[in-house]
N, CA, C and O of each residue as an XYZ file, in Angstrom:
880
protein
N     152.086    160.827     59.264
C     151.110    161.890     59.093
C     150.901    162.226     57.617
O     149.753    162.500     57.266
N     151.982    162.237     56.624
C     151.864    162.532     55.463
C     150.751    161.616     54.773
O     149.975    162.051     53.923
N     150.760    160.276     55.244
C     150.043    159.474     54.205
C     148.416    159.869     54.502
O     147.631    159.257     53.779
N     147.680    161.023     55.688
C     146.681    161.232     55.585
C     146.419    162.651     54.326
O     145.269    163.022     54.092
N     147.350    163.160     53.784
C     147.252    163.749     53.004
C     145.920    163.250     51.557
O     145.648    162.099     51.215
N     145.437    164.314     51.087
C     144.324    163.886     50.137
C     145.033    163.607     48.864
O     144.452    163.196     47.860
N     146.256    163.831     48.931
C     147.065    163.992     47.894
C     147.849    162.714     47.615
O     148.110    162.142     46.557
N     148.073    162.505     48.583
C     148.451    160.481     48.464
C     147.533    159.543     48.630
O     147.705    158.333     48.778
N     146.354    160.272     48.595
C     145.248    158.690     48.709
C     144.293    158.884     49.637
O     143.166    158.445     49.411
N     144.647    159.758     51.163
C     143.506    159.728     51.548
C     142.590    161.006     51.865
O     143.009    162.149     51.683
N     141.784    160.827     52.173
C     140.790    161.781     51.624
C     139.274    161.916     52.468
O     138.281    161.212     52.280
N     139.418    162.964     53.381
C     138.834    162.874     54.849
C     139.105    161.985     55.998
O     140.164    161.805     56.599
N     137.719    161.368     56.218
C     138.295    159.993     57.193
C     138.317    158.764     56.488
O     138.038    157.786     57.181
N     138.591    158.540     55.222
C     138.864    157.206     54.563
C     140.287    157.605     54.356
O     140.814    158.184     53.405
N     140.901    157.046     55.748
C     142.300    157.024     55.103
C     143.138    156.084     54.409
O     143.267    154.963     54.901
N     143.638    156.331     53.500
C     144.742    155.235     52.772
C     143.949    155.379     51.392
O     144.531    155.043     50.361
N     142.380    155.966     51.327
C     141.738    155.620     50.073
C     141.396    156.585     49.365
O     140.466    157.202     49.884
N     141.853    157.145     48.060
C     141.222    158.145     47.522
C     139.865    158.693     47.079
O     138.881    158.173     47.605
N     139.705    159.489     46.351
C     138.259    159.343     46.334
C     137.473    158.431     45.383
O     136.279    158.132     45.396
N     138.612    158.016     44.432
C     137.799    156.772     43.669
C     138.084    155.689     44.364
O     137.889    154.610     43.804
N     138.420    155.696     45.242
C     138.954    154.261     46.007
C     140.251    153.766     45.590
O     140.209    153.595     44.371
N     141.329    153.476     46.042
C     142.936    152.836     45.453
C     142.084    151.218     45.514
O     142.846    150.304     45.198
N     141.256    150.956     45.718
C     140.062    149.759     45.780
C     140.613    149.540     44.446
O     141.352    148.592     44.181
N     140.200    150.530     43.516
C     140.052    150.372     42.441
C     141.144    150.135     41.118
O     140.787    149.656     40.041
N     142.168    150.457     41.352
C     143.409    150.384     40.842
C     143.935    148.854     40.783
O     144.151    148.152     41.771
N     144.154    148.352     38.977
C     144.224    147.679     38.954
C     145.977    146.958     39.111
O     146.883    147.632     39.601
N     146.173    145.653     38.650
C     147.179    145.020     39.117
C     148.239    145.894     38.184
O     149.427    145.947     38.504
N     147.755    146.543     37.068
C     148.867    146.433     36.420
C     148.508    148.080     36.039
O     147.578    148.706     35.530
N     149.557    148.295     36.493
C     150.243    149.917     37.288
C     150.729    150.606     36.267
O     150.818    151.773     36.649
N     151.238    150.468     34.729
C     152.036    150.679     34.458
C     151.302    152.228     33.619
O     150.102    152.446     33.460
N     152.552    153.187     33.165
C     151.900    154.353     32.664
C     150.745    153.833     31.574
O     149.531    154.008     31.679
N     151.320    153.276     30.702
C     150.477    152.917     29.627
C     148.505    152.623     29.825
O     147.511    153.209     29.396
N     148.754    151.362     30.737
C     147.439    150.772     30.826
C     146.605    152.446     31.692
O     145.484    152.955     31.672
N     147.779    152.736     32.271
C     146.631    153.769     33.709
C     146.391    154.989     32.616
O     145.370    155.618     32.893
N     146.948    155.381     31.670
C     146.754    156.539     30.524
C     145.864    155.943     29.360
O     145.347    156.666     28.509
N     145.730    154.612     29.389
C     144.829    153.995     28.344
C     143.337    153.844     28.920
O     142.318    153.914     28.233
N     143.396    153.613     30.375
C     141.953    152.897     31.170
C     141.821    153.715     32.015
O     140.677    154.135     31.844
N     142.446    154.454     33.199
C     141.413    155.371     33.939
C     141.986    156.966     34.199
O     142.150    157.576     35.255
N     142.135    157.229     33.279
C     142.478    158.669     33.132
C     140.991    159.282     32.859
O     140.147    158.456     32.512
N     140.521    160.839     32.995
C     139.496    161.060     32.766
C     139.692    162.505     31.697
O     140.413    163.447     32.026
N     139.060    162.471     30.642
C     138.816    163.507     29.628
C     138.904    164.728     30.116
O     137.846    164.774     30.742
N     139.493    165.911     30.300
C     139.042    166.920     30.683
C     138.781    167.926     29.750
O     138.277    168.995     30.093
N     139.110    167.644     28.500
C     139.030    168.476     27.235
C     139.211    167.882     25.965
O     140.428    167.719     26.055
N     138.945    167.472     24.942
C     138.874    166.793     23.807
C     140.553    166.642     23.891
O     141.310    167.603     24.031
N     141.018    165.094     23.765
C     141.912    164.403     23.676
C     142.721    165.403     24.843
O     143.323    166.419     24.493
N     142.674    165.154     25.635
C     143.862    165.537     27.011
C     142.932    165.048     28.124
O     141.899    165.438     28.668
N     144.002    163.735     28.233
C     143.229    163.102     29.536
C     143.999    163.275     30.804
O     145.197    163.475     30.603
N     143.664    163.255     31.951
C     143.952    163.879     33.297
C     144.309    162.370     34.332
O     143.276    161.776     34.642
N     145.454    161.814     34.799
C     144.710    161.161     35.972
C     145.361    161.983     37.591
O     146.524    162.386     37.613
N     144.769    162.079     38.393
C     145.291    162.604     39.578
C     144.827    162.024     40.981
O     143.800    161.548     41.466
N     146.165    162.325     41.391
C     146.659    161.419     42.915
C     145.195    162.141     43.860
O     144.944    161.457     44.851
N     144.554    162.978     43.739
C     143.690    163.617     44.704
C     142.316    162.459     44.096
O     141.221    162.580     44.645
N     142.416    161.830     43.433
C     141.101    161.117     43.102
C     141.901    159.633     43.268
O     141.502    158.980     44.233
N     142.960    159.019     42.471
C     143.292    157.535     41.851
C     145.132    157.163     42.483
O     145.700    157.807     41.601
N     145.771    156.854     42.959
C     146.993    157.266     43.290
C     147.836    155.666     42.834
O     148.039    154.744     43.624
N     148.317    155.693     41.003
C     148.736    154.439     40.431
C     149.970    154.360     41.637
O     150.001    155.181     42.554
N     151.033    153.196     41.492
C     152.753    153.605     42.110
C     153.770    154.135     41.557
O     154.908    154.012     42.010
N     153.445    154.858     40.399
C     154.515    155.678     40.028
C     153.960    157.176     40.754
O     154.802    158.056     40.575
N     153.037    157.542     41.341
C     152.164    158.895     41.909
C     153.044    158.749     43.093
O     153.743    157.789     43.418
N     152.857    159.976     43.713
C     153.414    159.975     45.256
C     154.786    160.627     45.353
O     155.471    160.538     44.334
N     155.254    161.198     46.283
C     156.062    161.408     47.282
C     157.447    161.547     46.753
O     157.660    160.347     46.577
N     158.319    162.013     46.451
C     159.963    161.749     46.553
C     161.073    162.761     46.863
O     160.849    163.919     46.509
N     162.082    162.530     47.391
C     162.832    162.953     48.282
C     163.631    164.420     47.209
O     163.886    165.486     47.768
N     163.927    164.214     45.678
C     164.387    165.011     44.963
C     163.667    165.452     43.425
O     163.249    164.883     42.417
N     163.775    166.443     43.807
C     162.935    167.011     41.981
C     163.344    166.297     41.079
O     164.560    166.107     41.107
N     162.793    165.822     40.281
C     163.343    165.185     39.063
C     164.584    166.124     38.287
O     164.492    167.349     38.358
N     165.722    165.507     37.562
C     166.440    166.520     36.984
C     165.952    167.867     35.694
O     166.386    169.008     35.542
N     164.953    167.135     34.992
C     164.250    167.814     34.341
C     163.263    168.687     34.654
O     163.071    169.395     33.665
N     162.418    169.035     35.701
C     161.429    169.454     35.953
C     161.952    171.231     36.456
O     162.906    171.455     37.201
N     161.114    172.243     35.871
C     160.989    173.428     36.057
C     160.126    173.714     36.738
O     159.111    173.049     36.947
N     160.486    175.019     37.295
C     159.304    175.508     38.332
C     158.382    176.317     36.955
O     158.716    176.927     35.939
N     157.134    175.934     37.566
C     155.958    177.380     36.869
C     155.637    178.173     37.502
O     155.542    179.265     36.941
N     155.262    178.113     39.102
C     154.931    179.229     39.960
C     155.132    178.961     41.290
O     156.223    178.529     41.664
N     154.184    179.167     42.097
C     153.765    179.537     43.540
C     152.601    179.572     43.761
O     152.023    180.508     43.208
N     151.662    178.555     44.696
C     150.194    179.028     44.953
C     150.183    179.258     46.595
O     150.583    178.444     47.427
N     149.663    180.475     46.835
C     149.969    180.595     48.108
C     147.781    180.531     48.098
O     146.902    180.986     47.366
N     147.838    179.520     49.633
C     146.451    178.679     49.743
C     146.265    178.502     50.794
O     147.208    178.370     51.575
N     144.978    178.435     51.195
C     144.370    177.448     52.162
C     144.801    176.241     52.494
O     144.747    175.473     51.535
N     145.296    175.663     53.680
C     146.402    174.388     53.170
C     144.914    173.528     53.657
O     144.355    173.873     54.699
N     144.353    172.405     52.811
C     143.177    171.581     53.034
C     143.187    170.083     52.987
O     142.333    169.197     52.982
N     144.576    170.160     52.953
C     144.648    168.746     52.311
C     144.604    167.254     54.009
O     144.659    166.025     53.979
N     144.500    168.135     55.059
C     143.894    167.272     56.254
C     142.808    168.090     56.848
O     142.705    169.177     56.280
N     142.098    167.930     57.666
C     141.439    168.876     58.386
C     141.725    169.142     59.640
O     142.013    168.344     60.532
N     141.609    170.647     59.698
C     142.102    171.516     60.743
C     140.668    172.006     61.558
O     139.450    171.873     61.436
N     141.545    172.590     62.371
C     140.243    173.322     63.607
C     140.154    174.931     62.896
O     139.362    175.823     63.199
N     140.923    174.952     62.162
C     141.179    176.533     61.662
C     141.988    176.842     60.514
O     142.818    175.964     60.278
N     141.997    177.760     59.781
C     143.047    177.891     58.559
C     143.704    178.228     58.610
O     144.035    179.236     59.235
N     144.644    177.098     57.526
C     146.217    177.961     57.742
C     146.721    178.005     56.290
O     146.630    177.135     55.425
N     147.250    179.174     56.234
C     147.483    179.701     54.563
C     149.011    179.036     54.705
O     149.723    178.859     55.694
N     149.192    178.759     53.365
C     150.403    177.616     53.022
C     150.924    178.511     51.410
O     150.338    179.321     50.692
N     152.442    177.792     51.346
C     153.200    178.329     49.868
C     152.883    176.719     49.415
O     152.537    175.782     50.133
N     153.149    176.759     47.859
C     152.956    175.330     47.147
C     153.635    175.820     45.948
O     153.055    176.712     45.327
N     155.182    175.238     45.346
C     155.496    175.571     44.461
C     154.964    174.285     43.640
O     154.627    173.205     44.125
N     154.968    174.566     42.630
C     154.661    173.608     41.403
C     155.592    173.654     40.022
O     156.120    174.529     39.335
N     155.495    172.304     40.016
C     156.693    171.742     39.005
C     156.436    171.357     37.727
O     155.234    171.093     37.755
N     156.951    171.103     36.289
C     156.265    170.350     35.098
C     157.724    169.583     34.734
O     158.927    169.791     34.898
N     156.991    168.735     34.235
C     158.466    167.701     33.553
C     157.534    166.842     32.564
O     156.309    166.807     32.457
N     158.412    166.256     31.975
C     157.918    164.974     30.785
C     157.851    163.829     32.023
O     158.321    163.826     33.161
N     157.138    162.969     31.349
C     156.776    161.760     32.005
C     156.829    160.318     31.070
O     155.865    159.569     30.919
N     158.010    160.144     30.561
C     158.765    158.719     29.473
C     158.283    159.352     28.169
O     159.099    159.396     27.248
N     156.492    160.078     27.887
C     156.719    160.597     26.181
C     156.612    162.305     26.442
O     156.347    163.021     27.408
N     156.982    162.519     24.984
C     156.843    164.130     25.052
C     155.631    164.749     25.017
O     155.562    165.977     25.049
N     154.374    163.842     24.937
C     152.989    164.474     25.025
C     152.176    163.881     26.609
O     150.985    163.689     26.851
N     153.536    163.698     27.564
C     152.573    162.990     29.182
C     153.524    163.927     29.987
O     154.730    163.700     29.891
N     153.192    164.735     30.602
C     153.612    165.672     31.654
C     153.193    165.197     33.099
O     152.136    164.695     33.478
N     154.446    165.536     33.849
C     154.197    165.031     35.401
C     154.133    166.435     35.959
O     154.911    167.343     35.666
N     153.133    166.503     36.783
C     153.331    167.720     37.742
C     153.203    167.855     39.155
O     152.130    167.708     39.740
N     153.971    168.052     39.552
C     154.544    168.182     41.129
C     154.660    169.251     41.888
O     155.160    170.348     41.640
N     154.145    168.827     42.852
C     154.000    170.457     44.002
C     154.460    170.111     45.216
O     154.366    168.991     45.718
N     155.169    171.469     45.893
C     155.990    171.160     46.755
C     155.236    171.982     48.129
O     155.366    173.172     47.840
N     154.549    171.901     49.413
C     153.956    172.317     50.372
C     155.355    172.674     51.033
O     156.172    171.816     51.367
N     155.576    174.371     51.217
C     156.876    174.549     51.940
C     156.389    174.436     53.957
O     155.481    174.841     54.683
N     157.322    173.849     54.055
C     156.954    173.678     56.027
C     156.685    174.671     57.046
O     155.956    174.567     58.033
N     157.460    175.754     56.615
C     157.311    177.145     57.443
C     156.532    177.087     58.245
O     156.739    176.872     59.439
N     154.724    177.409     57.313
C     153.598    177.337     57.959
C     153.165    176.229     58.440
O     152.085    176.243     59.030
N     153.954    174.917     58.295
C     152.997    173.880     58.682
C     153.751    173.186     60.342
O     153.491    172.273     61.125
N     154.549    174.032     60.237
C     156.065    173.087     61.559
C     155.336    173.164     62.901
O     155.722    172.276     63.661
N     154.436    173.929     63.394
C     153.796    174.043     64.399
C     152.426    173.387     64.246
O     151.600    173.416     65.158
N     152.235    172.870     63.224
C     150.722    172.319     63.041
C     150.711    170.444     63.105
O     150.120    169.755     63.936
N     151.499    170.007     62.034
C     152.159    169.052     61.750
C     153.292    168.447     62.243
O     154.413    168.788     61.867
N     153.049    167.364     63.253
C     154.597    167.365     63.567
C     155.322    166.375     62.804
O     154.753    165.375     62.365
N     156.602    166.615     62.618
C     157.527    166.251     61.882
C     157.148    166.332     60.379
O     157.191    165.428     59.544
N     156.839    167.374     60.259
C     156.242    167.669     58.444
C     157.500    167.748     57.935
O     158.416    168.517     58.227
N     157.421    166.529     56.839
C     159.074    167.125     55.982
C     158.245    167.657     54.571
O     157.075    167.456     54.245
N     158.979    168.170     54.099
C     159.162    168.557     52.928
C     159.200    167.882     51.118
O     160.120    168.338     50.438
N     158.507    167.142     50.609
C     158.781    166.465     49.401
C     158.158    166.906     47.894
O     157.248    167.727     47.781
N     158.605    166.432     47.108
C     157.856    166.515     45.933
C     156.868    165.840     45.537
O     157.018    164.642     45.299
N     155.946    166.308     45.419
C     154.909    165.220     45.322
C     154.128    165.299     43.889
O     153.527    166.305     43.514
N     154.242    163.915     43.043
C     153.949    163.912     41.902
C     152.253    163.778     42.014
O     151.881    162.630     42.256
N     151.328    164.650     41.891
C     149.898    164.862     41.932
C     149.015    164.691     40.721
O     147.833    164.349     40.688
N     150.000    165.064     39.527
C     149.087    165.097     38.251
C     149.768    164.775     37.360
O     150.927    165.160     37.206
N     148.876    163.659     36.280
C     149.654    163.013     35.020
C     148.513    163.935     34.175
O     147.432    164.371     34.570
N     149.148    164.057     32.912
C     148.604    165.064     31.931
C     149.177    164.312     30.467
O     150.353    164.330     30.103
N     148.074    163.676     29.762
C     148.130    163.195     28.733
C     147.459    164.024     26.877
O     146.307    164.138     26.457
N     148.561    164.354     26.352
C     147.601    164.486     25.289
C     147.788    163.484     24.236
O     148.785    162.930     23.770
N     146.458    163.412     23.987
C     146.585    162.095     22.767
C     147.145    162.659     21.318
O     147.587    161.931     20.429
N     147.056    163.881     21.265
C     147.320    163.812     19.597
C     149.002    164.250     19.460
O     149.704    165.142     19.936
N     149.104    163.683     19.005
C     151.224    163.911     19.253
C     151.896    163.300     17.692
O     152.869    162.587     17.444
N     151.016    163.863     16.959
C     151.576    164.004     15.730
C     153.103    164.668     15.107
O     153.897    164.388     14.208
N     152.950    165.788     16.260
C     154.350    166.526     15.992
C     154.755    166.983     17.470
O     154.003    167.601     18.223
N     156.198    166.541     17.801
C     156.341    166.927     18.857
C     156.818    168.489     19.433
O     157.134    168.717     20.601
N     156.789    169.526     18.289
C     157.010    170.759     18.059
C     155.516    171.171     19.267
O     155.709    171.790     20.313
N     154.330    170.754     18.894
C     153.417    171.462     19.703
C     153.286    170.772     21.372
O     152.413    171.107     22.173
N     154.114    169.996     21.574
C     154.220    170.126     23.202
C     155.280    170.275     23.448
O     155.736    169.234     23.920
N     156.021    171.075     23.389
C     157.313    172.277     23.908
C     156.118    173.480     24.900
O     155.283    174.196     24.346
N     156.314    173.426     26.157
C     155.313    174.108     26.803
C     155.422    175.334     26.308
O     154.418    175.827     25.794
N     156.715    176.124     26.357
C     157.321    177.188     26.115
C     156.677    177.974     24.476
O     156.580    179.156     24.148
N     156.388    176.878     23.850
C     155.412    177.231     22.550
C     154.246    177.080     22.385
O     153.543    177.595     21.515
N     153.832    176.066     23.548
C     152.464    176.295     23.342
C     151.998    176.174     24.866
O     151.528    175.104     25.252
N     152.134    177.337     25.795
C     151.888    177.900     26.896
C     150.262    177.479     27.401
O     149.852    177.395     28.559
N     149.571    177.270     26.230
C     148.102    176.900     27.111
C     147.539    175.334     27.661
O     146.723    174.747     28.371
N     148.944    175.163     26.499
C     148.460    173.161     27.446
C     149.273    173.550     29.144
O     148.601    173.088     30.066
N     149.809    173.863     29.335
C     150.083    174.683     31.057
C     149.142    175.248     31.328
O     148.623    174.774     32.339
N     148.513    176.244     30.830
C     147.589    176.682     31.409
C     146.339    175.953     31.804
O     145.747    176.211     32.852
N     145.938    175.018     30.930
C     145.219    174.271     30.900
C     145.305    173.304     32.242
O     144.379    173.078     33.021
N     146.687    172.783     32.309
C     146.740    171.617     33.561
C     146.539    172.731     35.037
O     146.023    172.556     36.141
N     147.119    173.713     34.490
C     147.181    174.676     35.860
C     145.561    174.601     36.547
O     145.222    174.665     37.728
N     144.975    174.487     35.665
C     143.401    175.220     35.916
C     142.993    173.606     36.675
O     142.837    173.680     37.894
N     142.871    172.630     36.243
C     142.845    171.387     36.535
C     142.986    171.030     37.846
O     142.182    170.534     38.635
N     144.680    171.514     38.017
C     145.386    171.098     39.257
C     144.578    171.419     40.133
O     143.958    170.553     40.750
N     144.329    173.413     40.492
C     143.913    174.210     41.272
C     142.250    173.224     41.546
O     141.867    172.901     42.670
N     141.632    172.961     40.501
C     139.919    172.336     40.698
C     140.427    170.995     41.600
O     139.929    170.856     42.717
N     141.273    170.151     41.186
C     141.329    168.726     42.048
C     141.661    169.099     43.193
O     141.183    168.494     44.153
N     142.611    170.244     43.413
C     143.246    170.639     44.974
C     142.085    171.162     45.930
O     142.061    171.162     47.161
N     141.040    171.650     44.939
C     139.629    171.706     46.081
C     139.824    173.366     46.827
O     139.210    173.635     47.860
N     140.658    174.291     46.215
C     141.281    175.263     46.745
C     140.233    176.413     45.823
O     140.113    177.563     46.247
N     139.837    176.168     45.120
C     138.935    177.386     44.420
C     137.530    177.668     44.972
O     136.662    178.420     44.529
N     137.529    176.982     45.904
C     135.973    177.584     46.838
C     136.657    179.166     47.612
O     135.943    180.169     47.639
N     137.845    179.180     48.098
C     138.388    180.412     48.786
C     139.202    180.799     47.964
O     139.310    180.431     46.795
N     139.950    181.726     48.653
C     140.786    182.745     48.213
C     141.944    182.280     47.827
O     142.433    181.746     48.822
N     142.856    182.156     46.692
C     144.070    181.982     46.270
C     145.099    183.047     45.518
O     144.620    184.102     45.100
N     146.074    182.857     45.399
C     146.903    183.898     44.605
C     147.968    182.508     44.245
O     148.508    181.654     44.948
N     147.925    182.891     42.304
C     149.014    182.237     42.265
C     150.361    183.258     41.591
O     150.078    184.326     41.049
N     151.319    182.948     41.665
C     152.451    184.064     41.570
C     153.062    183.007     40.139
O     152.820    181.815     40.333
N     153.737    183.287     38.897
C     154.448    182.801     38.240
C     156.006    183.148     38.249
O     156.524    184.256     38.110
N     156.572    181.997     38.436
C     158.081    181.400     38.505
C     158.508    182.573     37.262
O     157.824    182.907     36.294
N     160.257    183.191     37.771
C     160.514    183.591     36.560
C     161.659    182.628     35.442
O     162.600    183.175     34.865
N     161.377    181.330     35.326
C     161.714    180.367     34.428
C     160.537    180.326     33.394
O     159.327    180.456     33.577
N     161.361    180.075     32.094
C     160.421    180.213     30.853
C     159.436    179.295     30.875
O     158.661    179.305     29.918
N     159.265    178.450     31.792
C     157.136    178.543     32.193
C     156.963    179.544     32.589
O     155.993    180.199     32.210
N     157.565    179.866     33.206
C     156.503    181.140     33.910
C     156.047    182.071     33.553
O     155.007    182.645     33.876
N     157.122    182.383     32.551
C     157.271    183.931     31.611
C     155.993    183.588     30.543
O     155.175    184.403     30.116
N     156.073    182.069     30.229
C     155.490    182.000     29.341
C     153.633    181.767     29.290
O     152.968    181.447     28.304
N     153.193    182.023     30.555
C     151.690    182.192     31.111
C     151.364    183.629     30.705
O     152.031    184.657     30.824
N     149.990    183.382     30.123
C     149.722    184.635     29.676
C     149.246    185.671     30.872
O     149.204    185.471     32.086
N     148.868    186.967     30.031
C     148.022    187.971     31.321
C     146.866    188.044     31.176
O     146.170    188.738     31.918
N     146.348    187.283     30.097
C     144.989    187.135     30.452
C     144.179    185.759     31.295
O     143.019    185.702     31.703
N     145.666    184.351     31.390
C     145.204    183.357     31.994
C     145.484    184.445     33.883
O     144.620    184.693     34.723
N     146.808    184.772     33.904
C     146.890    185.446     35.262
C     145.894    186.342     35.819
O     145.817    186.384     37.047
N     144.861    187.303     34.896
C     144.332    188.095     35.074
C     142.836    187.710     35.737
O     142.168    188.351     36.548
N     142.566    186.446     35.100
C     141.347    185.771     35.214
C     141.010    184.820     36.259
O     139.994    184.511     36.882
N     142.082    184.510     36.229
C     142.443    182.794     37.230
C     141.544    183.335     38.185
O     140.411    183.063     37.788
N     141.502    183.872     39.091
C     140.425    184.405     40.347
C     139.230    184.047     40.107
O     138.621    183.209     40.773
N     138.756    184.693     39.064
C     137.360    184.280     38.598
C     136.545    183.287     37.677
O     135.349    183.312     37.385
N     137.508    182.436     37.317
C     137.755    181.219     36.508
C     136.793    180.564     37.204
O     135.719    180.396     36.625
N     136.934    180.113     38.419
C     136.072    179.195     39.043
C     134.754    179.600     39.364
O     133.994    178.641     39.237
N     134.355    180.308     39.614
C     133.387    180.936     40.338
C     131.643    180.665     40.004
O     130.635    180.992     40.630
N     131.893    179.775     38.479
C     130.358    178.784     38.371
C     130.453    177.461     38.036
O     129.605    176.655     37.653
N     132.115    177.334     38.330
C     132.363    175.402     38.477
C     131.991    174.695     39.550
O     132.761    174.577     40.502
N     130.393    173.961     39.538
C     130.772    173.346     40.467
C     130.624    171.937     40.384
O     130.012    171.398     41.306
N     131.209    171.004     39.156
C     131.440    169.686     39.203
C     132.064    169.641     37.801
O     131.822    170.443     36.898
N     133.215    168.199     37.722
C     134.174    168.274     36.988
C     133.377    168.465     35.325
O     134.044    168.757     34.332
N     131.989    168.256     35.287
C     131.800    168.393     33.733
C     131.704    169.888     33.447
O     132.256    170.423     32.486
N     130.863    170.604     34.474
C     131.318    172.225     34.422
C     132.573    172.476     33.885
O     132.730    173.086     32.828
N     133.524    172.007     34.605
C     134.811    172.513     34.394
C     135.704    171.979     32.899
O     136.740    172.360     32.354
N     134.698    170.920     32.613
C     135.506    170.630     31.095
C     134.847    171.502     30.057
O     135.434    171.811     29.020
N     133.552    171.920     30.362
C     132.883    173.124     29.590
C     133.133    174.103     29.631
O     132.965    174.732     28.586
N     133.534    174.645     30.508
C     134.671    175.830     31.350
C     136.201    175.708     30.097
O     136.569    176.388     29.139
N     136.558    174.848     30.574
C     137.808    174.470     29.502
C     137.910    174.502     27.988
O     138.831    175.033     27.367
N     136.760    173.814     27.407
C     136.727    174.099     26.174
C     136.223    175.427     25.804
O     136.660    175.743     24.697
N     135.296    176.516     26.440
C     135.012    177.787     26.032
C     136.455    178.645     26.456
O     136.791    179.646     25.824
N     137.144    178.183     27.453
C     138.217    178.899     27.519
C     139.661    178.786     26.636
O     140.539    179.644     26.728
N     139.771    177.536     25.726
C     140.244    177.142     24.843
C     139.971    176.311     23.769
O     140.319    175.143     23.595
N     139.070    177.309     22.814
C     138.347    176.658     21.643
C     139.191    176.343     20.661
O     138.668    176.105     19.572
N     140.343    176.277     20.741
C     141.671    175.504     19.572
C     142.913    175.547     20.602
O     143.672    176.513     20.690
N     142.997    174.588     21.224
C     144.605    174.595     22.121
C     145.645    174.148     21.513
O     146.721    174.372     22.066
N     145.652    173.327     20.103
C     146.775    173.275     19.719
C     146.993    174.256     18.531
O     147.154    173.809     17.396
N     146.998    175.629     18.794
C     147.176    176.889     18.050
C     148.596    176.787     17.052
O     148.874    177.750     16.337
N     149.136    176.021     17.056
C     150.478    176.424     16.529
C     150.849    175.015     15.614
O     151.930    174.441     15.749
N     149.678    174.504     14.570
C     149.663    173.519     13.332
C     150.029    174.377     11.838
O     150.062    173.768     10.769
């Protein structure tokens, strides 16, 4: 049942295929080529690739959090990622870690079962790596310490929430009290609600992005 998830690849009734097609994914998998060739821009030099569109084989599924990875929050959501006869509101913690350099972040979200054990049968529980987050300029590795520079998080946060397809309805996200969490501002928390509300296709949302962060690496 998991692999009809939109989050591993499939995506309505094309199952197994994302929305760019896994058609499309070439032989050679490796971070490099998939961060060099089909990652997509979402803001001047920070390129995006995600399992809800492209799903390389390092994307997907695993049984334990990475040792490194911190929590940032909680999105409590619409769970959409199969289709239902009806809605069912879901928890989703979310994770950040490095991904081999200090300027490629993995981020992972965890769908807790509670709500889903009567819907889903045999729903387990995993981490699921959803979003690679690349920035190209990594001149100094002082400015991707999230904890110092809190808006490249904010930034993927906003991202995540648009690929998850969850900003047409109602969401609340709650921040983790680990220094991601602390370290989200109150004006990204304050706003997030209404952030979306005239995105409606990914170039919107990179225009969205750059008026919402007209210098993100603040701390040169």
């Amino acid at each position: 049942m998991k692999y009809l998830f939109s989050r591993f690849g499939g995506h309505m009734m094309r199952i197994g295929h994302g929305k760019a097609s896994n058609e499309q994914l070439p032989t050679d998998q490796s971070l490099d080529n998939m961060l060099d060739n089909f990652t997509e821009e979402v803001y001047p030099k920070c390129f995006v690739l995600s399992s809800y569109d492209l799903k390389p084989s390092f994307m997907g599924s695993m049984r334990k959090l990475p040792l490194n990875a911190v929590k940032v929050g909680t999105l409590h959501h619409v769970f959409n990622e199969i289709f239902l006869q009806y809605d069912v509101e879901v928890c989703t913690d979310i994770y950040l870690t490095y991904h081999e350099y200090k300027n490629v972040f993995a981020m992972l979200i965890k769908t807790r079962k509670k709500e889903l054990n009567c819907i889903i049968d045999g729903y387990e529980e995993t981490y699921d790596y959803v979003q690679c987050s690349f920035f190209r300029e990594a001149d100094s590795e002082e400015r991707f310490k999230l904890s110092k520079n809190p808006k490249m998080m904010e930034l993927m946060l906003y991202v995540l929430f648009y690929k998850m397809e969850i900003t047409h309805q109602s969401f609340v996200f709650e921040p983790s009290k680990t220094h991601l969490g602390k370290s989200l501002s109150n004006e990204f928390l304050q706003t997030l609600s209404s952030f979306f509300s005239d995105i409606e296709d990914s170039k919107k949302l990179s225009e969205k992005l750059r008026s919402a962060f007209p210098s993100l690496f603040n701390n040169r």
